[in-house]
N, C-alpha and C positions, 0 to 999 in steps of 0.2 A: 270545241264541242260544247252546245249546251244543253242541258240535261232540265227539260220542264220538272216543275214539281205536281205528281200527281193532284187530280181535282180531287179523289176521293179515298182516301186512307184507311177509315175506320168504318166502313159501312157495317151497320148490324152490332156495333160494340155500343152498349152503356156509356154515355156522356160522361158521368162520374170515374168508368174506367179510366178511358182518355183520359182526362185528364190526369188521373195520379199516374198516371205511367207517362207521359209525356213533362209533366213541369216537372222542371230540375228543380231540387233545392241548390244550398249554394254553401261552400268550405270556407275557411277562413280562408285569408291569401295565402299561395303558397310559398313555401321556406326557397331562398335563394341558395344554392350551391355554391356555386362555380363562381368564380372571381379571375383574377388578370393572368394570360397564360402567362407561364413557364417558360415557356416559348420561344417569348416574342422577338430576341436578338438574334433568332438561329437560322442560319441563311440554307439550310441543307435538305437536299429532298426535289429542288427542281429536275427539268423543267414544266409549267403547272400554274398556277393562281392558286397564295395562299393565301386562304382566310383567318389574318390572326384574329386572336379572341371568339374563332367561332368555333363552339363546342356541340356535338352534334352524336347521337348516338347511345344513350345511357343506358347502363346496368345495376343491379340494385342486390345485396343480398344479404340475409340476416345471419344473426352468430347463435346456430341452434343451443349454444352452452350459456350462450349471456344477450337473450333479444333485442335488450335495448340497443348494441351494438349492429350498426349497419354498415356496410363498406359498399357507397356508388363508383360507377369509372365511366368513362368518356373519352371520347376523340376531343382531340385538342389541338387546335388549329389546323382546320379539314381541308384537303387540298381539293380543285374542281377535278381533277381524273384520277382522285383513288388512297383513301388513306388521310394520315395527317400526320403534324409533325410528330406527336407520339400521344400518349393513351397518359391518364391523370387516373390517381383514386383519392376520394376522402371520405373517413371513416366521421361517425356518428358514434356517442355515448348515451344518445338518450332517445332511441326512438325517432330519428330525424328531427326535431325542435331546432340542433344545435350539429354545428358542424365542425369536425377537428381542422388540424393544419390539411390541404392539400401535397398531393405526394406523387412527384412523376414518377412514373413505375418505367422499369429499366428495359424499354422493348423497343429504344431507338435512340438513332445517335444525338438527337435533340437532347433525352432524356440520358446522354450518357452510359447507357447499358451496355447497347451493340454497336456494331457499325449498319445496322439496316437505315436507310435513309428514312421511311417510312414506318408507320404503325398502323391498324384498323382492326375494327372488330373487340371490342371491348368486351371483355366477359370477366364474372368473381361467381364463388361458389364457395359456400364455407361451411367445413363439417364439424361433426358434433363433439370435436376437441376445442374448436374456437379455430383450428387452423385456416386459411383464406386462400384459394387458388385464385389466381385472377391469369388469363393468357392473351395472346395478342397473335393475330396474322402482322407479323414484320418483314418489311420488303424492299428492293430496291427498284425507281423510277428506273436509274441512269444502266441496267442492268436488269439480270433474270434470277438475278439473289431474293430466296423468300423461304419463309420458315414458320413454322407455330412454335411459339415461343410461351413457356410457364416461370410463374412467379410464386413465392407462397410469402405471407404473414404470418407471426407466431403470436402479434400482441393489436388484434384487432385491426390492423390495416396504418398503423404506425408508419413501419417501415417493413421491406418489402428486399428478398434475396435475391442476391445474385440470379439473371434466369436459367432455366433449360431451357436447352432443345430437345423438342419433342418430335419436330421431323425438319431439315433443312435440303433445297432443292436447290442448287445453284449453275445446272448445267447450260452450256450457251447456246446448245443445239436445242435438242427436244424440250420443249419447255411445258413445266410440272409449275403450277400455281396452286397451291394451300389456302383454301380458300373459306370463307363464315365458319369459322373455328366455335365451339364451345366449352365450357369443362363445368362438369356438376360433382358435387362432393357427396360419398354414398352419407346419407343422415344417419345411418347406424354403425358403421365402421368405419374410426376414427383412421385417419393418416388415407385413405381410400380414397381417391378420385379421378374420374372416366374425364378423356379430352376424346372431343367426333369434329370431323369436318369432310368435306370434300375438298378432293385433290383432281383438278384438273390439267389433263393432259393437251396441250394446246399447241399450235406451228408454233417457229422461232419469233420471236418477240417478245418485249414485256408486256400484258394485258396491265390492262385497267382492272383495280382490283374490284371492281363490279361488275364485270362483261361474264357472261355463264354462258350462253346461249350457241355460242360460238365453239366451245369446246368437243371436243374429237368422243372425251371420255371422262368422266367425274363421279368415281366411284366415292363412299363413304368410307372413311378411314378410323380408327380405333387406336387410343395408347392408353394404360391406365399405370397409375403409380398408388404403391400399397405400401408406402413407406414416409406419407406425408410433403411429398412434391422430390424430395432426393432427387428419383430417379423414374424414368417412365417407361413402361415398354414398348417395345421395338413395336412401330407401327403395321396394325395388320388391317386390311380390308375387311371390311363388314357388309358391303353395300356392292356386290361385282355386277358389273355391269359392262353390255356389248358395246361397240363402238357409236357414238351420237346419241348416246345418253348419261344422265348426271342425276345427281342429287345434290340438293342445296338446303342451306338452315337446320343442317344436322344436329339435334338438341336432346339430351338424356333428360327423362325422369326417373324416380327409382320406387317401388310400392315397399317403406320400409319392413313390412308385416310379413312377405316373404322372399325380399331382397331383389324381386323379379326388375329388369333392367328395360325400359323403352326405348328405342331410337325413334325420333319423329323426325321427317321430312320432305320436301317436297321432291316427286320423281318425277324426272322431266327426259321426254323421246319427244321423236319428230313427228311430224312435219314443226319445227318451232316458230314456237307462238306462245302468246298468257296462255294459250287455253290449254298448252301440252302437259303442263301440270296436275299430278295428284298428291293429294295429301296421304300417306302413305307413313309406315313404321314398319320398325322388326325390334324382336325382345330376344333377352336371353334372362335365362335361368341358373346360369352357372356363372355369375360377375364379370360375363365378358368372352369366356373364352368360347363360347359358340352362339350363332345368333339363328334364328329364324329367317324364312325368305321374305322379303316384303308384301305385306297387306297392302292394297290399299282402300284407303276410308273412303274419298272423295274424289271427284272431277276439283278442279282447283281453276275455275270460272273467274277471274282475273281480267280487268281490262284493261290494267294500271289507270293512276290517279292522274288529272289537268285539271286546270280553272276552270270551271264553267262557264264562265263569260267569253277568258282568252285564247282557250286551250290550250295553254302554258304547259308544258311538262311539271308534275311534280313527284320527286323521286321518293317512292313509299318503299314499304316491307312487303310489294303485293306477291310476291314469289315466298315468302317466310312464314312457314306456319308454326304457330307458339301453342304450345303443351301446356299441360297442369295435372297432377294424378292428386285428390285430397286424399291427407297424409291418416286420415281416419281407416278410410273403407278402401284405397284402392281405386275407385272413380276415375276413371280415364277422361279427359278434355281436352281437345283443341279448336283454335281459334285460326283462322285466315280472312284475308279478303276474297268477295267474290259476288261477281254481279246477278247472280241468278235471280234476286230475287226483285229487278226491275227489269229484266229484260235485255240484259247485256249493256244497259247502256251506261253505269259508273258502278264503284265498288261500293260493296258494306260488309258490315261484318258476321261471319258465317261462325258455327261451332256444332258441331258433332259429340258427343259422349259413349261412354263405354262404362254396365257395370260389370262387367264379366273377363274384364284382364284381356281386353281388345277384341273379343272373339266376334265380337256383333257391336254393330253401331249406328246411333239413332242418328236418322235425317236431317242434314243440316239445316239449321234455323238461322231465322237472322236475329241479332242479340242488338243492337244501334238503334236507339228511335229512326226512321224514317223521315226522312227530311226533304227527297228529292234529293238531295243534295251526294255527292263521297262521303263514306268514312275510311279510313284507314289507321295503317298502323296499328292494330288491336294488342292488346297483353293479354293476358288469366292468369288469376293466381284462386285458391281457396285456401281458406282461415280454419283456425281449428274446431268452427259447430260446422263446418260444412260448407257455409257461405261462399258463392263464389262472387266473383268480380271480373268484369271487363274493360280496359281503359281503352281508348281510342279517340280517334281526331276526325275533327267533321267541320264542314262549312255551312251550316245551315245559316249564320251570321251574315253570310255573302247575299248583298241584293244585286237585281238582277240590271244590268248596263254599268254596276259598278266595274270598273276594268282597269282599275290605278291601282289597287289595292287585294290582298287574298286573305280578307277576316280568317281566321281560323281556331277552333276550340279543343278543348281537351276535357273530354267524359269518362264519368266511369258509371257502370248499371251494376245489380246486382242480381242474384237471384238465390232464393232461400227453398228451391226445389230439387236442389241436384240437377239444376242446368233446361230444366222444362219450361219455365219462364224467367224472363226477365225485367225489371220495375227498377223504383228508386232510384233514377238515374241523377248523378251529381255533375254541377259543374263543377272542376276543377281547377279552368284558367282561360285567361279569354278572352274577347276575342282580341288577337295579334295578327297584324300583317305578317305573310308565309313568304313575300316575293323579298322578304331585307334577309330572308337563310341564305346560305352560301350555294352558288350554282354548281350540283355535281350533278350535270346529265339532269337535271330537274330540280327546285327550290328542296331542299334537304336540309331534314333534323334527324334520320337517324333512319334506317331500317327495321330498328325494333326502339322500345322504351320498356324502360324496369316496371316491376309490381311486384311487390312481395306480401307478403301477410305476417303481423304481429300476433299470434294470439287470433282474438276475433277481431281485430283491427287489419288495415290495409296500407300501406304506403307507396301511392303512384310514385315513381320517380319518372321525369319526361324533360325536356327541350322547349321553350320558347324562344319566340322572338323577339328582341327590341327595337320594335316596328318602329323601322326609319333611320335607325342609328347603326348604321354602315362600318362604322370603327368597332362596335363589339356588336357582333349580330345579331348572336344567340347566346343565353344561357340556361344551365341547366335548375332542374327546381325538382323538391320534394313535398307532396302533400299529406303531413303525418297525421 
């Protein structure tokens, strides 16, 4: 599919506008992560194509007791139908400049933890003791073993406990898949943190741990531990839902000021399709033990992402919508993809706001310069004046009959209004060939990328490519 780029953009705007809002400035290079898998002897997890040294997937999160401290995690050698050989974290001392040992965290049997052949879905969360939840969807190819699995850190993302099980589904019949796990740490009550995912209910077989659409029933699930990872409780549904439909990218934020709890995600019924999606939440006000029925925000306009020249598949987050509440006022924000705003014909990036504790919510905008071109993958975070940010990926670099090659960059914009407008857009890294990422169902680096906020500082955490070099694909990178 090719996607012309609009003749006329700006009609009626100030030249001088245009221009500051369209020229990037530019970051220093960013900080390199990720180095030689863990891995790479370990033959367990077929059958599949594994991509050793390809790292894809990243998560990012700060130590609200000692900031400078960051703990990122990653998929670590990503397999093409589902998962990888297991999940990596390495912690920072100093605001990402500088990066510690890397540390396979114990959620496969590559990593020595379990016997799950597989790992995916990387998540960390770290509350206001210093302590670090990090979880994993672990699973087996060769079987219908799969489980959400928790880890905790006591000494910044060092080293990493024995896991739990937070819910394990191994029957051979009816088969329950545990699916885009997340866990957030409450910021104000230490040893506290909420794990949400969808559990889908699916015929006999092992799914691909990226198939949704297929599913019978994919309610959102709930376990929280108030004892600093110990122990978690018994998994309860939050999200009930009739048969052939689900929820996906289940993500908590929390408003510390009156502890009120969000759940964001996308709710998806039939006829399926991108477009069955809405961007949707439910809250509670009691830490969990009662929720709200679901709002929802938005139509969730999705066309997923391809080359514009090839129409290559490329496997994005365009089903995942990413949250942000600023930790000031309450401020509600989320971010997805969604084409409306060219006409159905590729994604950008969309964000809605809330200041009223989700009661009402302003029409989505598009936050991405404009390029003709895809963005996808979006993040948000906001910093402590307010500031927000949006990172995300775009080919505005791609010229047109080019077809060897998939330029691709990494932005981030900001906005100093409470989300009304958006300016100041940075380059962050760039351009890289997308078609050297590992093939899972489309060229892939991750269905989300980290962002977190220092203070009034930012630190994208993201995936590139080392366009061309086949033996280490991807690696991952921090821009502090």
């Amino acid at each position: 599919m090719r996607c012309d780029k609009p003749r006329v953009l700006f009609s009626g705007i100030p030249l001088a506008v245009v221009l500051a809002t369209i020229i990037p400035t530019s970051q220093a290079a960013p900080v390199l992560v990720s180095g030689p898998s863990p891995f790479a002897a370990c033959t367990i997890g077929g059958p599949g194509m594994n991509y050793v040294n390809a790292e894809v997937e990243p998560w990012i999160a700060t130590n609200p007791s000692n900031p400078s401290n960051l703990i990122g995690v990653w998929q670590q050698d990503r397999w093409n139908n589902g998962g990888a050989h297991g999940l990596v974290a390495r912690p920072s001392s100093d605001g990402g400049f500088t990066w510690g040992t890397p540390v396979a965290l114990p959620f496969s049997a590559c990593a020595g933890g379990t016997g799950y052949e597989r790992a995916s879905d990387p998540w960390v969360s770290i509350g206001p003791d210093g302590t670090a939840y990090a979880v994993s969807i672990s699973f087996n190819q060769s079987n219908n073993s799969n489980a959400v699995l928790a880890s905790v850190s006591k000494d910044g993302g060092l080293t990493w406990a024995k896991p739990s099980i937070i819910i394990a589904n191994n029957e051979p019949t009816l088969q329950f898949f545990n699916d885009k796990e997340s866990v957030t740490a409450n910021p104000t009550k230490a040893g506290v943190a909420y794990a949400v995912w969808d559990r889908l209910e699916l015929p006999n077989g092992n799914p691909y741990a990226n198939r949704h659409t297929a599913a019978f029933r994919g309610p959102s699930m709930f376990s929280k531990t108030a004892d600093g990872g110990m122990t978690w409780s018994q998994p309860t549904v939050i999200v009930a839902l009739p048969s052939r439909q689900q929820t996906i990218g289940n993500q908590i934020v929390v408003n510390s000021k009156n502890g009120t709890l969000y759940d964001f995600f996308n709710l998806i019924s039939p006829p399926f399709s991108k477009a069955a999606g809405k961007v949707a939440f439910i809250k509670s006000t009691d830490d969990g033990a009662t929720w709200t029925k679901p709002k929802i925000i938005s139509g969730l306009q999705t066309v997923s992402v391809f080359d514009p020249n090839t129409g290559q598949p490329v496997r994005s987050g365009d089903i995942i919508p990413e949250p942000a509440i600023d930790p000031k006022t309450g401020q509600l924000y989320v971010v997805w993809q969604d084409s409306r705003f060219n006409g159905g014909l590729y994604d950008e990036i969309a964000l809605s706001t809330s200041k009223d504790g989700g009661s009402t919510w302003s029409a989505p905008i598009r936050v991405n310069t404009p390029t003709g071109r895809p963005a996808f993958n979006p993040n948000i975070s906001v910093n402590s004046s307010g500031t927000v940010a949006v990172t995300y990926y775009d080919f505005r670099n791609l010229a047109d009959g080019n077809i060897t090659t998939l330029p691709t960059d990494i932005w981030q914009t900001t906005s100093a209004d409470n989300g009304t407008t958006f300016a100041n857009e940075t380059h962050l890294a760039g351009a890289f060939d997308l078609t050297t990422a590992p093939d899972a169902e489309g060229f892939f680096v991750g269905d989300y990328q980290g962002l977190v906020a220092i203070g009034s500082t930012f630190v994208p955490f993201f995936v590139q490519t080392n366009s061309g070099n086949f033996g280490n694909r991807t690696d991952v990178f921090a821009q502090p």
